[in-house]
N, C-alpha and C positions, 0 to 999 in steps of 0.2 A: 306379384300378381297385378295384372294389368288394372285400371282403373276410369272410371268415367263420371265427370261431373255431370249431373243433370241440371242443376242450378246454374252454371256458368256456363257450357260448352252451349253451341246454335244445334237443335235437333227437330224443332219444333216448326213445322213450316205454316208460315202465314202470309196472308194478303195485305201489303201495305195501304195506305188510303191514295195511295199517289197511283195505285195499279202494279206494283213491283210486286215480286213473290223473292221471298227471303225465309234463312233459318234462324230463329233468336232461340236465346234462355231463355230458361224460366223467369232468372233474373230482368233479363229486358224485355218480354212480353207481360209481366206486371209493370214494369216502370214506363214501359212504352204504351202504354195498351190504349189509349188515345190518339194511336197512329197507325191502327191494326185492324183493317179493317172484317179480315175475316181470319178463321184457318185456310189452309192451304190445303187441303186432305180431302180428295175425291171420291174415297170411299167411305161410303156414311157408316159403317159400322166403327170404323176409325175415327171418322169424326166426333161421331157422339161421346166414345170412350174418353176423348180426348177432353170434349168438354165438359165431359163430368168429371173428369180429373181435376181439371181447371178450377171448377164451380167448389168443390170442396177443398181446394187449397184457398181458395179465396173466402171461403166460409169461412175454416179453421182460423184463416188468419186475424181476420175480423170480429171476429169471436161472433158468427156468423147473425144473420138480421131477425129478428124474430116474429115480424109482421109480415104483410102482404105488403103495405104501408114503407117500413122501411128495406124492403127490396129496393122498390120503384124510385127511391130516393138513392140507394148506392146505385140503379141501373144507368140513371140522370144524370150521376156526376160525369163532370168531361174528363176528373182520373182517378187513378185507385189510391189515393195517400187517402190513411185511415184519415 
């Protein structure tokens, strides 16, 4: 049975900050995310889905912020290392 990383494989399109449009992982759109400047997904229903994907992988991982306070503190940093 055939099989697909979603961690490792590029699926995910984003806008880089230099203006390029590229497909990263999961894996390199958390280690890059500092060089990314948007999604790449035109269709807002897509978008948002995507970014709430995001937002909760990034929560889980973090063991997610529990202020308002420190949101605004992981929004600031310039990258995502806990």
């Amino acid at each position: 049975m055939p099989t697909y990383d979603l961690v490792t494989v590029p699926w995910i399109p984003v806008m880089m900050l230099d203006g390029t449009a590229r497909k990263v992982s999961f894996a390199d759109l958390f280690s890059q995310a500092h060089q990314i400047r948007d999604l790449d997904i035109s269709f807002p229903l897509e978008y948002v889905a995507m970014f709430r994907l995001l937002l909760a992988i990034v929560h889980r991982s973090i063991d997610g912020p529990k202020t308002v306070a420190e949101w605004k503190q992981q929004y600031t940093r310039a990258t995502m290392d806990p």
